[in-house]
N, C-alpha and C positions, 0 to 999 in steps of 0.2 A: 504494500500500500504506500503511495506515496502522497506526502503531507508538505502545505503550506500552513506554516502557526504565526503570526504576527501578534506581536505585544506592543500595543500603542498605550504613549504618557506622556505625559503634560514635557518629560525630561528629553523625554528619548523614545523613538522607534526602531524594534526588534522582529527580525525577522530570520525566522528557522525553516529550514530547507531537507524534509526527511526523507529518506525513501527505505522502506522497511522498517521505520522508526531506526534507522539509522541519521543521525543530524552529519548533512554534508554539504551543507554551503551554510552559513551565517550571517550575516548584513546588518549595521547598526546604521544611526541616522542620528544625531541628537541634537537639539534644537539650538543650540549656542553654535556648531560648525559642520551647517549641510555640507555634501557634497556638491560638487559644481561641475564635475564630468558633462559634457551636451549641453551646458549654456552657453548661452551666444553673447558675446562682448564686443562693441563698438567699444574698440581700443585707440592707443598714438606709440607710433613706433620710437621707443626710446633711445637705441642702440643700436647699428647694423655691425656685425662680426664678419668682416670677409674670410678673417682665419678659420674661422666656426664654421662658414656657411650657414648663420643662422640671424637673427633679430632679436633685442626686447621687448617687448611689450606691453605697456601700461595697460591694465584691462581694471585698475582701480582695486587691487587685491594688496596685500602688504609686502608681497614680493610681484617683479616684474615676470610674465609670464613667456616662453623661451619658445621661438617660431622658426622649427627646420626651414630650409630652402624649395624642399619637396613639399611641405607642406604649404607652401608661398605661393606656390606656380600659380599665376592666373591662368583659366578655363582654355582661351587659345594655345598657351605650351600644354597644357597639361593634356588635352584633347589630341596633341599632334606626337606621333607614332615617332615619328624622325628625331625628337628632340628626349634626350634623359637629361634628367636633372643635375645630375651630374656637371652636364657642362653648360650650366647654367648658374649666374653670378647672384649672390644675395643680394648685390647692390643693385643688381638690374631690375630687381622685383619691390624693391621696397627701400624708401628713404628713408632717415630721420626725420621724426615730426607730422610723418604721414600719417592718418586716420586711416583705419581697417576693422573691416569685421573679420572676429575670429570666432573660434568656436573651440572648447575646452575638451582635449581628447586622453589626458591622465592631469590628476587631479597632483598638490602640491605636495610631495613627499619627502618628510626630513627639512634638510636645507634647502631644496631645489623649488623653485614657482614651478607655475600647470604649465604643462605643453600643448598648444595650441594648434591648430587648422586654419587655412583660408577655407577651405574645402567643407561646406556644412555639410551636416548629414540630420536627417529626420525622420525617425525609427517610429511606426505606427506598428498595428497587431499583426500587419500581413508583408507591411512592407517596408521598406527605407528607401527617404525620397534623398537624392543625391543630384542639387539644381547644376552642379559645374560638371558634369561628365556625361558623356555618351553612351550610358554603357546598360547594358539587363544581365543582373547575375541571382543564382539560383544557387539556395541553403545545400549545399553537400549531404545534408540528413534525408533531401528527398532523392528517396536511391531510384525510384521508379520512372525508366527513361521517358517511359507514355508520358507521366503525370509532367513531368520536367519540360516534355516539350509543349502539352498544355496550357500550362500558367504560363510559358513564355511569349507562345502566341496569344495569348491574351491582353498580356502586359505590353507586347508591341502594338497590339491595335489601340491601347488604352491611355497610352503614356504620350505627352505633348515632347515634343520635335527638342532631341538634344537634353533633354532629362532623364537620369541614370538611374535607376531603380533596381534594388538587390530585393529580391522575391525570399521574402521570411520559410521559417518550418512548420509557422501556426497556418501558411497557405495551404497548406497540401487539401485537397480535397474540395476546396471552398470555390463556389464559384464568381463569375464574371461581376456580379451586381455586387458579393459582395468587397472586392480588391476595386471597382471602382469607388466604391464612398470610402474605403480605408487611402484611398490616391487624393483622391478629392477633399479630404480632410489636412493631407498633409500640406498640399500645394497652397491653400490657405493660410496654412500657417506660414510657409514662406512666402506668402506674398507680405503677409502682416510683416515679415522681418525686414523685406524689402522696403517695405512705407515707412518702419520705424528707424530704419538707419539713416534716412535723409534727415532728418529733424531731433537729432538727437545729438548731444554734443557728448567729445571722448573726454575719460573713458568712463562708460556706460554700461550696465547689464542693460540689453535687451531683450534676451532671451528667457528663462527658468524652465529646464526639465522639469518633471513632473515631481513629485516628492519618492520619497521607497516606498512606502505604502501602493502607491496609484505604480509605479514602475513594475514595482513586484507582479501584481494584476498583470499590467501593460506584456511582459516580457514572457513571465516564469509559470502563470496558471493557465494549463492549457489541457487540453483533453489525458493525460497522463496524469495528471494530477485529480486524485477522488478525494480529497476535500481539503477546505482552506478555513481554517478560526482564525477569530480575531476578535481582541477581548475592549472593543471601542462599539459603542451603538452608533455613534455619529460617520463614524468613517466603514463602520456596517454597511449603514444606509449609502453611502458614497461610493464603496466596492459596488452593490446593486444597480444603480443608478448607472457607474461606470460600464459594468457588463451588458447589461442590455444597449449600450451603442456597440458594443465589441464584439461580444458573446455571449447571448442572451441564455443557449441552452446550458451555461456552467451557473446558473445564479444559484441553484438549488443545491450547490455544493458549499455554499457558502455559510456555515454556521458563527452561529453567534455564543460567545463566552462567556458566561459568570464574569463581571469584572472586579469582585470583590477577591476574587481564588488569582494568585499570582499564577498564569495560565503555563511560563515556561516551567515552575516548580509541580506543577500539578502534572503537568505532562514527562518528569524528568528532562528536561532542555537543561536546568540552568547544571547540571550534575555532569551533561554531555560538553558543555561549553568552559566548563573548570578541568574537563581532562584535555581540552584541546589546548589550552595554555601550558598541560605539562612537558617538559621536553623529552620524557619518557614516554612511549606509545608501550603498552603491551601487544602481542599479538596471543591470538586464540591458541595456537601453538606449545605458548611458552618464550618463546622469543618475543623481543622488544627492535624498538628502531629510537635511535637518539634524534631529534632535532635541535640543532644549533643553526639561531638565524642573528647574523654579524647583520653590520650595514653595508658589505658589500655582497654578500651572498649567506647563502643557505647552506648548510652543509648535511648532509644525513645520514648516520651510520647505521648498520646493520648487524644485530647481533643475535646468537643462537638462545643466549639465557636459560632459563631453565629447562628448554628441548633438548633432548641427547636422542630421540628416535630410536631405530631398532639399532641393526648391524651394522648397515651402510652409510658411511659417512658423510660421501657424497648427494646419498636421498636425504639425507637429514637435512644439511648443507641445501639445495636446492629445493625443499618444502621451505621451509623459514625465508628462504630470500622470494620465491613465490606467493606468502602469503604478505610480507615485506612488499613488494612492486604494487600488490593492490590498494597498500594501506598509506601507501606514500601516495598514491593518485589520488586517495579519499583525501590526507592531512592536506595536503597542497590545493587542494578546491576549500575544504573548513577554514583554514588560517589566512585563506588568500593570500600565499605566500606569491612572490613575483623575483624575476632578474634572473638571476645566478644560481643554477641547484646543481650539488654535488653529493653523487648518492654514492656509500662506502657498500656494495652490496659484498656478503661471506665471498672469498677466492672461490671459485670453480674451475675445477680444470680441462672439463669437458667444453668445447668452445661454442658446442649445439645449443648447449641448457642455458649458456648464456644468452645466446639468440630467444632462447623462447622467455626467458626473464624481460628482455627488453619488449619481444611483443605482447605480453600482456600488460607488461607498462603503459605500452602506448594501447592498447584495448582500453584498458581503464580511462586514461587521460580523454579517452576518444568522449567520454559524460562532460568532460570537462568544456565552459562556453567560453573562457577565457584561451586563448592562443599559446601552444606551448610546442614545445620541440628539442625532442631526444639529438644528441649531438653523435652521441657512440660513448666509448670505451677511449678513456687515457690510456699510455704505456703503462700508468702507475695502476689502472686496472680501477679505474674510478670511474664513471658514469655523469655525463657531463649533459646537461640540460637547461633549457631557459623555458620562463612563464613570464610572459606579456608582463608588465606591472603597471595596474591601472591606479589602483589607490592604496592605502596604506593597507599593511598586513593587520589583520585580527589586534593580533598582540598588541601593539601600538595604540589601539583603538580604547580596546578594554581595560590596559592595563599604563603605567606610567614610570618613571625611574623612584624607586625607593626612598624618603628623606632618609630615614632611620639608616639606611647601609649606603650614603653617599654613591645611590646609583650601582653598585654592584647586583641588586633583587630587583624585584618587581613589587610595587602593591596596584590595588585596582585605581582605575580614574574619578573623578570625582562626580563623574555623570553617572557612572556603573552604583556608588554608593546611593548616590540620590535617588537612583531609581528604585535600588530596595527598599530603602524608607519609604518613596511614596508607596507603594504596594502593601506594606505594612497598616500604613495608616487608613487606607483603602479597606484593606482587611477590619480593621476595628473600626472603622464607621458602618460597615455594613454589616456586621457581625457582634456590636456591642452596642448599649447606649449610652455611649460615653458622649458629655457635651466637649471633652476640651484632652490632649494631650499631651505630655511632659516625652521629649526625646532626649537622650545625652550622645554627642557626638564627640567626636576627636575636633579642637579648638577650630585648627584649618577648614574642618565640612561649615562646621557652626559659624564663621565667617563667609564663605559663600553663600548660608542659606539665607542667613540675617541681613545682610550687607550684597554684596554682588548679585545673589539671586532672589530679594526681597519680593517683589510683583508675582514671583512664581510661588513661592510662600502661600502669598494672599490669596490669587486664583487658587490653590489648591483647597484653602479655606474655605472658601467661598463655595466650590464645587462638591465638599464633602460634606458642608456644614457643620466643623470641626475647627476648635479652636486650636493651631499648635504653634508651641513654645521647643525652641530648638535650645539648647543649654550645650556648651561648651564642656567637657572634661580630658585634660591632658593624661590621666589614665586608661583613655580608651583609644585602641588602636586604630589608627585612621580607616582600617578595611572595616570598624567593626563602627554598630548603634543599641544604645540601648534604650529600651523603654522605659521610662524613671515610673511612669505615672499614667494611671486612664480614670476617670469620671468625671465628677462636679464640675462646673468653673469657681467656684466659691473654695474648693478643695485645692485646687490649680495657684489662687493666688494666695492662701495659705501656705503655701510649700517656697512658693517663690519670693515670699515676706521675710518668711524666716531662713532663706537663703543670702 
């Protein structure tokens, strides 16, 4: 069975990705730093690099965002066959000071700004509309040559003159009426980008993709997918509403959550999501797999651990790194690991077993929607690969450099802790009749909630009908919250009188 769970809060939205109740992709969103991948920015070129072959770009984010040369090319090079980019000059494409639309295609990672496009692209449920290219391409997932030639003649009788359209995997089957109003929707929206770019001074968001919530729908729920919770009635109603322009006959997979029951706890998610942070993997086996992720690559080693098998050393040896190749294509889709991966798989001497090690690698990775690619085998007998890197890894996400060990550990982020508490508080407004709540936090939360994240405090209030008092305590560990107190309000400011 495979399952979409989303967990919507006032904090953050969460989004779990299961198949077998196995959790294998993960997706966060939290309200203080969306993602901005597929927004569209009337930017000003800050920088032209002819060393680089690249540009800056003022797009009005805190870092300047970094603009290849290839991704520069206006619509006539880029259209013409004869010309690679290659020998073509950044300075030829773009000056200092110039205004351009770009459009954000990996989001700000670490030290580096987003990387950028001239080249829009606009991703509907059937298609992606691509206004600078000539071109009709078809999802690789539709294996059926009939069906492939199809959609394509359709999409040529459909498509206006010199507009490039990549034919999606939710097309397969669908017919003519409806891939025209999923065309007909997009082309709209770029015409609006076109009207908004003239009248708008750099730099500028012009654009917003859609949020995770409405993406997740948009992208990932699709006839493979038998059911999708989500523990929000307002953005319920919003899934619904959405589906029926999209996909009308998935609404009824659509259940609604208790939003008093913390939905990831209650389903085992947050249990799945605390082993994806460990850099221990167990395997079913006995054996384990180590992940070490540096800031320039990923490293993965392979280990027998408590498996010793029967006789043969070499089937030992080759189960474990076999159940190892599936469980590295699982971690690397969960952690959204990206860049540089280097896998230590057990020595084998047989040069066959190592061939079919790699091809179920790449079977597994084949689930995988992000872009990845097996290199081979070092002399050192390492296994060398790279994955797209769109936006930050998991880790990074959830989790932040330690005070207590100057950065050597990890503890959680401060959006991860907030979300617990709200959930909590959630829980005892709907579960108790308490007018008012006393929480103790680690000094640091208790300043953000008091001070930095005040308004959200209050709506919180407001929404539960609960009164809460955030209390600072330097003996509680910053991953951790306690509940000091639940009833009265009269009880409430007794306690905090005599404090």
């Amino acid at each position: 069975m495979n399952e979409i769970v989303i967990d919507s809060g006032l904090a953050q939205s969460r989004v779990a990705i299961l198949e077998n109740n196995d959790l294998v992709e993960y997706y966060i969103e939290t309200k203080n730093s969306k993602r901005i991948v597929g927004n569209i920015y009337k930017g000003r070129v800050k920088n032209v690099l002819p060393g680089m072959q690249a540009a800056f770009i003022d797009i009005g984010l805190e870092k300047n965002a970094f603009l290849y040369v290839k991704d520069a090319m206006p619509p006539e090079l880029l259209n013409d066959k004869n010309v690679s980019y290659k020998d073509v000059s950044i300075r030829d494409v773009v000056k200092n000071g110039q205004e351009i639309v770009v459009q954000v295609i990996k989001e700000p990672i670490d030290s580096k700004g987003a990387r950028v496009t001239t080249h829009l692209t606009f991703p509907g449920r059937y298609l992606v509309l691509m206004p600078y290219v000539d071109y009709v391409g078809i999802s690789r997932k539709i294996e059926s040559e009939e069906e492939r030639g199809r959609l394509k003649e359709i999409i040529e009788n459909i498509r206006p003159d010199k507009i490039g359209i990549i034919i999606r995997t939710e097309s397969e089957g669908k017919n003519e009426e409806d891939l025209r109003e999923d065309l007909k929707y997009l082309l709209r929206l770029w015409e609006k980008i076109e009207r908004e770019k003239k009248f708008t001074f750099a730099p500028k968001l012009i654009y917003k993709d859609l949020d995770l919530i409405h993406r997740t729908v948009r992208d990932m729920f699709t006839d493979d997918i038998d059911e999708l919770k989500i523990n929000d009635k307002v953005y319920y109603e919003k899934i619904l509403d959405f589906l029926e322009l999209i996909s009308p006959h998935l609404k009824n997979r659509v259940k609604y959550f208790d939003p008093g029951i913390n939905i990831f706890s209650y389903l085992g998610i947050e249990k799945k999501i605390k082993n994806a942070l460990s850099s221990k993997v167990w395997l079913k086996s006995g054996g384990y797999i180590i992940i070490d992720e540096t800031e320039a690559m990923t490293i993965i080693d392979v280990n027998t651990g408590k498996y010793v098998g029967m006789n043969d050393l070499e089937e030992t040896i080759f189960k474990v790194n076999m159940e190892a190749a599936k469980e590295i294509a699982k971690q690397l889709r969960l952690r959204d690991i990206g860049g540089i991966i280097i896998i230590d798989f057990i020595d084998m001497k047989d040069s066959s077993r190592e061939k079919q090690i790699i091809d179920i690698l790449n079977k597994e990775l084949s689930k995988d929607r992000v872009r990845t690619n097996i290199l081979g085998m070092t002399q050192l007998g390492l296994l060398e690969m790279t994955r797209k890197k769109v936006r930050n890894r998991i880790s990074s996400i959830l989790e932040r450099s330690c005070p207590y060990c100057n950065g050597t550990g990890r503890v959680f982020a401060q959006d991860t802790i907030i979300n617990y508490i709200e959930h909590e508080l959630k829980r005892i407004s709907l579960h108790t009749n308490s007018e008012g709540v006393i929480i103790e936090v680690n000094p640091e939360i208790e300043n953000v909630l008091n001070v930095e994240r005040k308004s959200y405090l209050k709506e919180l209030e407001k929404i539960l009908n609960l009164k809460i008092v955030i209390l600072g305590n330097k003996e509680i560990h910053v991953n951790d919250f306690k509940v000091k107190f639940m009833g009265k309000l009269s009880r409430i400011k007794e306690i905090l009188n005599s404090t």
